[in-house]
Structure formats: structure tokens, C-alpha cells
N, C-alpha and C positions, 0 to 999 in steps of 0.2 A: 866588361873586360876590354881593357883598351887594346893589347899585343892578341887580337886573334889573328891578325897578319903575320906578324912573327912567329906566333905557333902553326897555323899551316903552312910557312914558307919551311919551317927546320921540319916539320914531319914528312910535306913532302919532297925535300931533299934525303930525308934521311931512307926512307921508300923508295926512292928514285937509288939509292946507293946499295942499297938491300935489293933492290932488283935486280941491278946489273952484278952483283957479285955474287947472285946466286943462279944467275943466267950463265955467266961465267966458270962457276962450279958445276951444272948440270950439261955445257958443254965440254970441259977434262973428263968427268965420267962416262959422258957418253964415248968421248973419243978411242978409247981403248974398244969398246964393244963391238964396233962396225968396223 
């Protein structure tokens, strides 16, 4: 497989985007509660 660079560079950007937006969503929910 020649693009395994490319396939770990778009997974993990796309993990890297999925985390912050659901760090981002676990901080609006939590904000209401405290």
C-alpha cells in the first residue's frame, strides 16, 4: 500500500476533529448543570 501516509494523516485529522467537537459538545452540556 503506497497512501498509508495519507490514510493516517486524514484519520487522524479526522479524530483530531471528532475530538474537539465533541469536547466542545460535552462542554455546552455540561455548562447548564454547574
Amino acid at each position: 500500500v503506497r497512501n498509508v501516509g495519507v490514510i493516517l494523516g486524514v484519520t487522524a485529522s479526522t479524530s483530531l476533529f471528532f475530538g474537539l467537537l465533541f469536547l466542545s459538545a460535552a462542554r455546552c452540556c455540561a455548562a447548564p448543570v454547574q
